[in-house]
N, C-alpha and C positions, 0 to 999 in steps of 0.2 A: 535569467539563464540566457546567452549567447546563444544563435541561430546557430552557430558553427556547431554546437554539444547537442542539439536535439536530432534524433534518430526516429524513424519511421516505426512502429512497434508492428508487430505482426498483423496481418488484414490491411493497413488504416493506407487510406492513398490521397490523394491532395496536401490542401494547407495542414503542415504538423500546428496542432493545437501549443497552446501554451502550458508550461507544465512547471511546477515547483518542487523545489527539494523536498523529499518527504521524513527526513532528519533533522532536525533541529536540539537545541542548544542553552539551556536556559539555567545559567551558573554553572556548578560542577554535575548538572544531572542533562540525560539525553530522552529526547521523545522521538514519536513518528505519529504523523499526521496519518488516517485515512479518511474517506470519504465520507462513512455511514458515522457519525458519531462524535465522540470524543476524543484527544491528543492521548495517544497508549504512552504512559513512562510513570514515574521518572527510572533513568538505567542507568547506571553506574558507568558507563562507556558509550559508544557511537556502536560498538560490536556489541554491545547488549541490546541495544536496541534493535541492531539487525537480526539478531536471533530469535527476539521476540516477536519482530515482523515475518519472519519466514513461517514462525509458528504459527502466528493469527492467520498465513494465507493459508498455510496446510488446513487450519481448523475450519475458515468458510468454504475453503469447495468442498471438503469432505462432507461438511452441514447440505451447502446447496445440493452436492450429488446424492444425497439421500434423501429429500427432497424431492428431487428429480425423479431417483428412481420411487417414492410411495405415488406419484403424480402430481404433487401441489405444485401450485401457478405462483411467481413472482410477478412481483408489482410493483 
């Protein structure tokens, strides 16, 4: 990724970290990367995968924020 494309995200100040596309492409099927795990796909489209990523975010903070609110500590 070009220095020119990278963006400050919310809070972060200094050196912008290095950072990868989190779509990818492997024949006619689409994934996405996250951090904790395994490559989520195969998706029929690059927009299936984006949906399916919007959805996995909705589902981990609604998981951590109930978490949160019983009291359990992340680690």
């Amino acid at each position: 990724m070009e220095r020119s494309h990278q963006q400050y995200r919310q809070g972060e100040s200094g050196r912008i970290p290095a950072r990868s596309e989190r779509f990818f492409q492997s024949g006619d099927e689409w994934y996405f990367s996250i951090r904790r795990g395994v490559d989520q796909g195969p998706y029929l489209s690059k927009e299936g995968a984006r949906r399916a990523l919007a959805d996995f975010i909705d589902e981990e903070q609604t998981f951590e924020a109930s978490l949160a609110f019983t009291g359990a500590v992340f680690q």
